[in-house]
C-alpha positions in Angstrom: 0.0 0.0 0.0 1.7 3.2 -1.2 0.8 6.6 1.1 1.4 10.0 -1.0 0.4 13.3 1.0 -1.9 15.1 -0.7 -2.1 18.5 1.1 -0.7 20.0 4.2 -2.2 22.3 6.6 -2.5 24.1 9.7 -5.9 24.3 11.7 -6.2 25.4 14.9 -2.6 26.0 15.2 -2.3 22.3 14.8 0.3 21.0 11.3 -2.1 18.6 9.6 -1.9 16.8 6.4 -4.0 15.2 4.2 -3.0 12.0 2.8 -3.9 9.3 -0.1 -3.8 5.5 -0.8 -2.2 5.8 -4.1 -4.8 4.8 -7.4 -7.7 5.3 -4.8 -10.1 7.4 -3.4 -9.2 6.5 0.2 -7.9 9.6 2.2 -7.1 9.8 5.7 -6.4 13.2 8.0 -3.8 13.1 10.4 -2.1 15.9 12.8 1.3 15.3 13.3 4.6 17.2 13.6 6.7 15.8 10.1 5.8 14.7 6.9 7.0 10.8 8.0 5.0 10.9 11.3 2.0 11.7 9.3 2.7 8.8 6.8 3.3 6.6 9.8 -0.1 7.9 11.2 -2.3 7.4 8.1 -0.7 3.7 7.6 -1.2 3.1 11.0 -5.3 4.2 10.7 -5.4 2.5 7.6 -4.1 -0.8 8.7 -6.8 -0.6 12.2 -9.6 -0.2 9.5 -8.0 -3.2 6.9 -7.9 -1.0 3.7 -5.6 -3.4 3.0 -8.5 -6.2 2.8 -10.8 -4.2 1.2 -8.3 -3.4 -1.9 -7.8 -6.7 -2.3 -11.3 -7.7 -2.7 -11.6 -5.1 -5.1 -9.1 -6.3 -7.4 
């Protein structure tokens, strides 16, 4: 599963980014202080929800 941030922000005085599952529509919202620790984040969500899984079925 390849990550690729899509936007970065800041809300609230809070760094947030936006990032995407590559070739999908799947995005995921994470605050966090570096563009690797917001990777780490959205793979981290993604892998508690089982994108992975769903891709697959898709296929």
């Amino acid at each position: 599963m390849e990550l690729e941030i899509v936007e970065e922000y800041v809300l609230l005085g809070e760094k947030r980014y936006r990032v995407r599952v590559k070739g999908t529509n799947f995005y995921v919202n994470v605050s966090a202080q570096s563009r690797e620790e917001a990777l780490q984040k959205a793979k981290d969500i993604l892998e508690k929800i089982r994108v992975d899984r769903v891709l697959k079925s898709l296929k």
